[in-house]
Structure formats: structure tokens, C-alpha cells
N, C-alpha and C positions, 0 to 999 in steps of 0.2 A: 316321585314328587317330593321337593326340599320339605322339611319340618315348615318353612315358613311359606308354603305355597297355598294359596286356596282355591279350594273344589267351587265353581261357580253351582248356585243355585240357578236350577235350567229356568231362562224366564219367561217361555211360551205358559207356565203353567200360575206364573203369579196370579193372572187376568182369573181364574177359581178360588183365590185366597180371600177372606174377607178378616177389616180388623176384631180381633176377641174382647176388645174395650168395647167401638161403636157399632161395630157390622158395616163400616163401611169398606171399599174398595182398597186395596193396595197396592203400592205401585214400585218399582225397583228403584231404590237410587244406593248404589251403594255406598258401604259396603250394609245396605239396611233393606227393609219393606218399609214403607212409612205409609200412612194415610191424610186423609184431609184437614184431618181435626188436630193431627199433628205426634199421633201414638207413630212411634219408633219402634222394629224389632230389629234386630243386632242379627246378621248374616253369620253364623260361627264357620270358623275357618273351614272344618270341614265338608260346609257343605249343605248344614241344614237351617231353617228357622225356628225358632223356638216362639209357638203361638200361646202356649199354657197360660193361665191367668192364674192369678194368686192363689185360686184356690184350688187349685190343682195339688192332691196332697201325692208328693214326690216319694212317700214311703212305700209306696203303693207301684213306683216304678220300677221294672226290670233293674238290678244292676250291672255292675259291669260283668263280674264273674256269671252272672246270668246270659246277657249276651253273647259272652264269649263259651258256654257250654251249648246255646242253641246253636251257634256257627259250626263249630266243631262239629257236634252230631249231625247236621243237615247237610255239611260235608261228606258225610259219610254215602249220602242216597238214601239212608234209608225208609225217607218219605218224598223221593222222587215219587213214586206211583200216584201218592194225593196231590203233588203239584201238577201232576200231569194231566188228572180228571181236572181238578181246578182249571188250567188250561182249556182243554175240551170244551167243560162248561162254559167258558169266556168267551171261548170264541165262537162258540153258537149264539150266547145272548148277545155279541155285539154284532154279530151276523160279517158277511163279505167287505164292507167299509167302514175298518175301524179306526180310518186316517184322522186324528186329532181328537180323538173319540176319551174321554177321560175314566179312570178304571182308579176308584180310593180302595185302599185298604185301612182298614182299622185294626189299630193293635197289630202293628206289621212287624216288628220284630226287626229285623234284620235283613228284611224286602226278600226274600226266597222267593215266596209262591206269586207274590207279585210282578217280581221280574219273568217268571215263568209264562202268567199270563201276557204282559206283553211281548215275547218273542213269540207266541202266538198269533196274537192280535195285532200285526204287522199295522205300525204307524201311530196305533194307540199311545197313549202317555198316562204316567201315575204317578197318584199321589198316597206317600206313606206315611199315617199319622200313629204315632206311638208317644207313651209318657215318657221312655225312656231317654235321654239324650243319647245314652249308649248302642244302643239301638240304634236310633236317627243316623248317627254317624255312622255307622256302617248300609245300613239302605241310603245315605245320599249317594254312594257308591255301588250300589248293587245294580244298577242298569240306568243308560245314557237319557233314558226319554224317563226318569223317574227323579220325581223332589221328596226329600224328608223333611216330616213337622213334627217336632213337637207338641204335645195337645190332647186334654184327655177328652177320649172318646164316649165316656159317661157322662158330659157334658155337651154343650153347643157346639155344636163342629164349627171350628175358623173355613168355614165353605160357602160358596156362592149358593143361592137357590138352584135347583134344576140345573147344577153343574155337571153332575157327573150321570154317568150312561152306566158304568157298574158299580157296588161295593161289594165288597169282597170282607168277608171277616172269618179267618181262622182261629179257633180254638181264642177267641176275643171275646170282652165285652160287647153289646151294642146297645144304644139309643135308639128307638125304635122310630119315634116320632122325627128324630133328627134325622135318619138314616133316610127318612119318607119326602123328607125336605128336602136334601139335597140331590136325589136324585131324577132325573127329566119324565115328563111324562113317559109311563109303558116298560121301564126302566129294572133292572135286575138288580136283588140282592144275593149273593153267593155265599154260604154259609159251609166251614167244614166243624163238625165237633166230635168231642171224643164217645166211642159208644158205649154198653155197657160192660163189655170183656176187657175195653181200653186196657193193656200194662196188666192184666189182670195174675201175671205169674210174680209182680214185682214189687205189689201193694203191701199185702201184708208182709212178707219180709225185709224190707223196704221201710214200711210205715208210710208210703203215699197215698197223699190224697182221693180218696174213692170216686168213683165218679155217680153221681146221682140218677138214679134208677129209672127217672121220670122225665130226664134233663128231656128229650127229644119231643114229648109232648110240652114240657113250658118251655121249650122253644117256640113251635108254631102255638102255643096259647098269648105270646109276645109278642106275635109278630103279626097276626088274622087280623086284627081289627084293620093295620094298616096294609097287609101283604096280602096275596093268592099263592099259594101254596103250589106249583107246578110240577118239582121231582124232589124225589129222595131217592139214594142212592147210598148204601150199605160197601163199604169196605174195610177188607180185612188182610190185615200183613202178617206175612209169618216173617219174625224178625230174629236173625245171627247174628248176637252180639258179643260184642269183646265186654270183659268189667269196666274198660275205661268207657267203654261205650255208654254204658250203662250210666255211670256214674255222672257222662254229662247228659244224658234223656235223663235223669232224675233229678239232676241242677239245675236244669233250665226253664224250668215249670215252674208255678205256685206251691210245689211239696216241699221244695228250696229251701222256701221260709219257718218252716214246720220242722226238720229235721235237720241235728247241726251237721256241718260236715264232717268232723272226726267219725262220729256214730253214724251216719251215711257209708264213709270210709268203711267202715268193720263191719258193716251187713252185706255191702259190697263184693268184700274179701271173700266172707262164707259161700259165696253163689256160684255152680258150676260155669266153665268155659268151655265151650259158646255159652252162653245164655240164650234161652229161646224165649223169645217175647214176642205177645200178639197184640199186633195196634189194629185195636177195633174204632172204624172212624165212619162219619157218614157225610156225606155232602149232597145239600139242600141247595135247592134254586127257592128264590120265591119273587115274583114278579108284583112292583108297585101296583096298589090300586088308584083309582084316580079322586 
């Protein structure tokens, strides 16, 4: 593709977009989304929309060198096994016809586990909404039946009511009450998060961010009022890692922001090769109430 070419935004999936000004409807004209009342969003060349409202605080977004450390490393596989249960999961909750069937993800990243799900979910389509634009532009590209938004997902999802059939949220924020709105009567939400062993050979010497003792209980304390809790499911990686490897599983997270890179660099250096690290994850189903 020329520097001057653009990645069209797939338009089967506008008809689930609503505007972030009025909550009305959206419609394609390019090169834009526009609505009724006459709010414009700008189609970026590569591929995504940008729904964020003003108060979307952008410091708070992945950056580049962020995006481009979680590509890297999820290049590598070595969290094929949780895209693959996420898959599983997908395609049990959308059952045998998941022809036009819509699957969001929150805080998508770089669309991985997304895309995964839909080569599953044969016919399915999705939508990836992250603050990053960085991000964005690489999941408008990560699979044929998939659109990227920009949009924080700690706020009002730019989404139709009872649009969507699954949400999917990796190691993500969620909006509980919005996650409950948008999705159709009977509906799944898919959850993976880090557990308590998460990276646990890589924290302290490292200096990354620990992971919260309790997280998995004020998960479902978040999520009961509006959710039914159906499965959890415990997984556990044993991980061979190169230091470069490392160095991007350690960039691409929230620990990023906490630890500069030169001194990231040099606790790095000291760590034997392979490094062995253990990604302790869980992934939860929890089915809307009504």
C-alpha cells in the first residue's frame, strides 16, 4: 500500500457506531462518519475513526513505543495459549451462527485476541476500541471483518444499544453498566486478567507494577450487580524469554510509565538468558443479566 493509500473503514459495521456528541446514528460519507445533527469524524487514512470526546485524557493512552513493544512480543506466541482459550470461549458463547454476529473488544490494543476470536467465530465481525490511535492503526489492519475506534472505554461507549453479542476485555479497563448496555439480551462478557504469580520472577527486579491480591474478587464485586458469573478458568505459562523479550513484556504495559528506560535497560542486562517467567492469567466468562 502507497504512503498515500487508504485502508477503507469496513462499512457493514458503522450501522453499531453511535455519535459521542448526540448518541445518534452514524452514517458513511466519506472520507468521514457524520450524523444527523451534523457532528463529523474524520476517517484517518489508516483505517480507523476517532470517536474520543474532549474529555478523553490522551495521557492516559498507550503510546507508540508502547504499541509497538506489545506487537513485538505477541509476535513472538507467547500468549498464543490465552488467545486461543479466548477463542474457545467465543465460540461457545456465540454458539454454531456467528454469521454478522458483532464481538467488541475494549482496550484492544493491537486487535491480537480479537482477530483470533473472529477466525473462530466464522462470519463474526468486530469492533476494536482503544484510546490509543496507535493502537487503532494497527488493529484497523489486524483482520478483514474487524473496524478500529478510538474511544475511552471508561466512559460511554460510541455503541448502539443491544448491539453487540460479545465483549471481550483483555487485561482492560471496563464500564460495567455500559458494557451491560450494549450488549443484546442473554449476551457474554469475556474477561482475561493477570493473576497473582502474573511476571512474578520479574517485579521486583524489574520494579513492575504488582498485581493486586484481591483483583479477581473486585472483579466479580464489579461486575454481580449487572453480570452472572458462569466460568473461571486459571491459566498458567511457563515462559523462555530472550532480554529483548523481556524488555518489550515490560514496555508494553502500565509499568512503562513508572520505570524510565535507560534503568529498565540495566536491570534488564543483569537478568539471566533465557529468562523464565510465569504468566499467571485467568479468563472469566460472565453472562448479562436481564
Amino acid at each position: 500500500m502507497s504512503p498515500r493509500a487508504r485502508h477503507p473503514f469496513p462499512e457493514p459495521l458503522v450501522r453499531h457506531l453511535r455519535c459521542p456528541v448526540c448518541g445518534l446514528g452514524l452514517a458513511l460519507d466519506e472520507p468521514a462518519l457524520r450524523c444527523a445533527s451534523g457532528h463529523s469524524f474524520d476517517l484517518a487514512r489508516q483505517g480507523y475513526v476517532n470517536l474520543a470526546t474532549g474529555s478523553a485524557l490522551q495521557e492516559n493512552a498507550d503510546t507508540a513505543a508502547q504499541v509497538e513493544a506489545r506487537e513485538a512480543f505477541l509476535a513472538g506466541g507467547h500468549y498464543r495459549p490465552l488467545a486461543e482459550a479466548l477463542a474457545d470461549r467465543a465460540a461457545q458463547a456465540l454458539g454454531l451462527d456467528a454469521e454478522g454476529r458483532l464481538v467488541v473488544e475494549l482496550g484492544a490494543g493491537t486487535g491480537y485476541y480479537l482477530a483470533r476470536v473472529l477466525d473462530r467465530a466464522a462470519g463474526s465481525v468486530g469492533l476494536a476500541l482503544d484510546l490509543s490511535k496507535y493502537a487503532a492503526r494497527r488493529a484497523a489492519r489486524a483482520h478483514p471483518r474487524m473496524g478500529a475506534v478510538v474511544a475511552d472505554v471508561t466512559e460511554a461507549l460510541p455503541l448502539a444499544t443491544g448491539c453487540a453479542a460479545l465483549v471481550l476485555s483483555v487485561f482492560a479497563p471496563r464500564h460495567a453498566s455500559e458494557i451491560h448496555r450494549v450488549l443484546g439480551e442473554g449476551a457474554s462478557l469475556l474477561v482475561a486478567s493477570p493473576g497473582a504469580r502474573h511476571l512474578q520472577e520479574l517485579i521486583e527486579p524489574l520494579g513492575l507494577l504488582k498485581v493486586e491480591p484481591e483483583k479477581q474478587t473486585r472483579l466479580r464485586s464489579q461486575l454481580e450487580p449487572l453480570f452472572v458469573p458462569e466460568q473461571e478458568t486459571a491459566l498458567e505459562l511457563a515462559l523462555r524469554l530472550s532480554r529483548s523479550e523481556v524488555l518489550s513484556l515490560a514496555s508494553m504495559g502500565p509499568s512503562a510509565r513508572h520505570v524510565e528506560e535507560a534503568a529498565l535497560r540495566g536491570r534488564i542486562e543483569a537478568l539471566e538468558e533465557p529468562c523464565l517467567v510465569t504468566a499467571s492469567l485467568t479468563v472469566s466468562v460472565f453472562r448479562r443479566r436481564a
